[in-house]
C-alpha positions in Angstrom: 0.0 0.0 0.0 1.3 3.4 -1.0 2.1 5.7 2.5 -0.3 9.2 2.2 0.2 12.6 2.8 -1.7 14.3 5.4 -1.4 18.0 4.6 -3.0 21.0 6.9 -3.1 24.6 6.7 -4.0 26.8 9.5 -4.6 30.1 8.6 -6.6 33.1 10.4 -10.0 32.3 8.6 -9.9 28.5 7.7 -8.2 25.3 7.8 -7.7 23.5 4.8 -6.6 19.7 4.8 -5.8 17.3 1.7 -4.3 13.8 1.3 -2.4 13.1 -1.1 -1.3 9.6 -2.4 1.3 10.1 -4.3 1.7 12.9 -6.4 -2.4 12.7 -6.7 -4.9 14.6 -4.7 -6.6 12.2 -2.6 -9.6 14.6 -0.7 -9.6 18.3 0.2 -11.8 20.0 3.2 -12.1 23.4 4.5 -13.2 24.7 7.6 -13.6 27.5 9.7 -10.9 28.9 12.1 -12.2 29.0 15.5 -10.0 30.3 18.5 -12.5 29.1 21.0 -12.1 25.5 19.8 -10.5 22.8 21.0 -7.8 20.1 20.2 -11.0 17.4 20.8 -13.1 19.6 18.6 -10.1 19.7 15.7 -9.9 15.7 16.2 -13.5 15.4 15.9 -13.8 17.3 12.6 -10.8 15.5 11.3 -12.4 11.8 12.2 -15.5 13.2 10.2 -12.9 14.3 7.0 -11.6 10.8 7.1 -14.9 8.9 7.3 -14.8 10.0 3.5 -15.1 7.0 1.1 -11.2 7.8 -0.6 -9.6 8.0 3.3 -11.6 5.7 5.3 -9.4 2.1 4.3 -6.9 2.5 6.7 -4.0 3.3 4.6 -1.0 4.4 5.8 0.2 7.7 6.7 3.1 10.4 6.8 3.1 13.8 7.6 4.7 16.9 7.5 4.0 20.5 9.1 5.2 23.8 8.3 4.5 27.4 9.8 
């Protein structure tokens, strides 16, 4: 199975999240920044991104971060 890309974005309006396999462009999501919310609620909205039919098999992941 070919690892995936988690990549996040968090900017003062929204956060934007793709996968990627590959070079290709797995999923995309955008949602509203929220200084009130919490770590839990972030993981929660991120569980709901991945129950999406191209993310949910269990693949596996890498990741990177940058500010």
């Amino acid at each position: 199975m070919t690892p995936r890309l988690l990549a996040i974005k968090i900017g003062n309006s929204n956060v934007t999240v793709g996968v990627f396999e590959d070079a290709t462009l797995l999923a995309t999501w955008r949602a509203h920044s929220e200084t009130d919310k919490t770590a839990d609620e972030y993981a929660i909205l991120l569980d709901d991104f991945f129950a999406y039919p191209p993310v949910e098999d269990g693949g596996s992941w890498r990741g990177a971060s940058y500010h």
